[in-house]
C-alpha positions in Angstrom: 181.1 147.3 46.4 183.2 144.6 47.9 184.2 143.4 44.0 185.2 146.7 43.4 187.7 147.3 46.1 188.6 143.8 45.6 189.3 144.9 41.9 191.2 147.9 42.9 193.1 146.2 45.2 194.3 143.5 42.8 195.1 146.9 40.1 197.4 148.4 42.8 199.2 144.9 43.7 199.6 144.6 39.7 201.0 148.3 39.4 203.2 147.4 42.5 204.3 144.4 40.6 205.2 145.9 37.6 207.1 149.1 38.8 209.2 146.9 41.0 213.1 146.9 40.5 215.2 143.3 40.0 217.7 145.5 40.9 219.6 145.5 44.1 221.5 148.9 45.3 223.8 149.8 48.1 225.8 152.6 48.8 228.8 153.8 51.7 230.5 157.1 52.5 233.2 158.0 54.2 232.2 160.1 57.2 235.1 162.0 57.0 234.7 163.0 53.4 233.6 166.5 52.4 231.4 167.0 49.4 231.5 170.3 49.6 235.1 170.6 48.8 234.4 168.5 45.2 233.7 169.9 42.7 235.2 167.8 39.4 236.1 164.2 38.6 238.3 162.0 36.2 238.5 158.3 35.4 241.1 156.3 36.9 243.2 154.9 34.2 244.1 151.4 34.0 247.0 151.4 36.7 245.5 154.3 39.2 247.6 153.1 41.9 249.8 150.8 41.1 247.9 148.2 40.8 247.7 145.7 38.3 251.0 145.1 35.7 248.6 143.4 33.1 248.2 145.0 29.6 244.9 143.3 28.8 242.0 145.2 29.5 240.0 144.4 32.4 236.4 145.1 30.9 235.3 144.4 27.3 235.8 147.9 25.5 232.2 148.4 24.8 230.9 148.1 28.2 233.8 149.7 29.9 232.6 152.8 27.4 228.8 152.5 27.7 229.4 152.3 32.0 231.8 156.0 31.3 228.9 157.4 29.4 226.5 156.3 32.0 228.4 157.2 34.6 229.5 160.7 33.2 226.0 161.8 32.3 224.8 161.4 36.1 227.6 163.2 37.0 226.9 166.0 34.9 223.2 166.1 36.4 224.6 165.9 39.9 227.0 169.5 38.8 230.2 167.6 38.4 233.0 168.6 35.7 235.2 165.9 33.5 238.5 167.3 34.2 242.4 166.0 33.4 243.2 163.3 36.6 246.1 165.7 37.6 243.6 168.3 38.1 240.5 166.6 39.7 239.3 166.8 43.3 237.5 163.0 42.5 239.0 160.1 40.8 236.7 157.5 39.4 236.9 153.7 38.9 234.5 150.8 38.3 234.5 146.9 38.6 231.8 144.4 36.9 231.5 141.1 38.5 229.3 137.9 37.8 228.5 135.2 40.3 226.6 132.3 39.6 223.5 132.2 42.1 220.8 129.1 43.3 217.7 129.6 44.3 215.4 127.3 46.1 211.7 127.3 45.2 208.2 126.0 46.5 206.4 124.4 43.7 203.4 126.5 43.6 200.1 124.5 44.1 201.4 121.8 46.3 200.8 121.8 50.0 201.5 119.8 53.1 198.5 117.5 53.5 197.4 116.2 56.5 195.1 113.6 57.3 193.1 112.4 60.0 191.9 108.4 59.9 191.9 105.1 61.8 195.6 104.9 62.2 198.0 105.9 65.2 198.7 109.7 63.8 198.4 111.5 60.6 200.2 111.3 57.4 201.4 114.3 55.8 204.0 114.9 52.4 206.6 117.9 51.8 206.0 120.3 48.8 208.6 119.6 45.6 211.4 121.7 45.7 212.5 123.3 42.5 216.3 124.5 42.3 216.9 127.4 40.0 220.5 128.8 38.8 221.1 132.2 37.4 223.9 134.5 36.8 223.9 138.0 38.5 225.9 140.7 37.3 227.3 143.2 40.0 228.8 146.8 38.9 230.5 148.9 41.8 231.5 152.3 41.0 234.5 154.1 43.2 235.1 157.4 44.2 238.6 158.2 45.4 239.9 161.2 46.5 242.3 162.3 44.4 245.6 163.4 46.5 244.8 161.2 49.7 243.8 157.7 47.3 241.3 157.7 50.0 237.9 155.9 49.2 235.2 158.1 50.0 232.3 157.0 48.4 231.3 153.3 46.6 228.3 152.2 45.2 226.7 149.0 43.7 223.6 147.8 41.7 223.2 143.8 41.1 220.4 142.1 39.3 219.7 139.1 37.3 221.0 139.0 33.9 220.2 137.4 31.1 221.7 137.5 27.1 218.1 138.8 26.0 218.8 142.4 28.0 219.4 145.6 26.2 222.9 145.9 28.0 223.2 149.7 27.8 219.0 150.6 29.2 220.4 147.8 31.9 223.9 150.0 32.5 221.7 152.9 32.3 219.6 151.9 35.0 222.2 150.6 37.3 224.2 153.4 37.1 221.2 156.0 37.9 220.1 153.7 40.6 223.0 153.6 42.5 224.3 157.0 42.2 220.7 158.6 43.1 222.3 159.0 47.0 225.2 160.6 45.7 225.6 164.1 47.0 224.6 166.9 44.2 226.5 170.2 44.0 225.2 173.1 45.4 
């Protein structure tokens, strides 16, 4: 009986395991802001406010497009219209980041020993210490009312990432994750 439960629990710490998100979410709302009032959305073009006067695009064209799609089919789920940005109650922008990021790490297996013998106290020596880099990728997505250019809602999904990743599931994923909190229409 006790190998059983022992069995099971070591099933439900592998399922655990397994099911378990690298990625990171966050979310913030405006207090003041009004859901109930919005009812459609547009994407902010490439100078929304004023902002920057470079003509090069900020995002490579493919993943600017696969984080629209993304974002647009959540959206839709959530009972939001695609509308012209002189017409929409939301207006919608994005930003993708990377940061290089170290880890330290235990060597696994190793311990601190200590020792009891003939001498004046005992002897003991640290674990290794293993130092791992890795680049993490950081998408934020922006919701902006339209006639104030106040924010009112942002929300952002970081993970590890690696050139082996399908980069659309990994866009598709993010994007679901973080706008799961974001209020649904009615």
């Amino acid at each position: 009986m006790g190998g059983s439960r022992v069995a099971a629990f070591a099933g439900a710490c592998g399922l655990a395991l397994a099911c378990a998100s690298p990625v990171q979410t966050a979310h913030d709302q405006s207090p003041s802001a009004d859901f109930a009032r919005y009812e459609t959305y547009a994407w902010i073009g490439q100078d929304p406010v004023g902002g920057a006067d470079s003509s090069e695009p900020r995002v490579d064209p493919a993943l600017e497009a696969s984080i629209r799609r993304a974002v647009d089919a959540q959206l839709a789920a959530r009972g939001y219209r695609l509308v012209a940005a002189d017409t929409a109650d939301l207006l919608v922008g994005f930003e993708v980041g990377t940061e290089q990021r170290t880890t330290l790490e235990q060597v696994p297996g190793r311990t601190t020993v200590y020792t009891s013998g003939f001498s004046y106290g005992s002897w003991y020596r640290s674990a290794p210490v293993r130092t791992r880099t890795y680049t993490a990728g950081t998408l934020t997505l922006e919701f902006f009312e339209r006639g104030s250019h106040e924010a009112v809602w942002v929300g952002w999904a970081s993970r590890r990432i690696s050139s082996g990743l399908d980069r659309d599931a990994v866009i598709r994923d993010a994007v679901a994750r973080i706008l799961e909190p974001f209020p649904k229409r009615g």
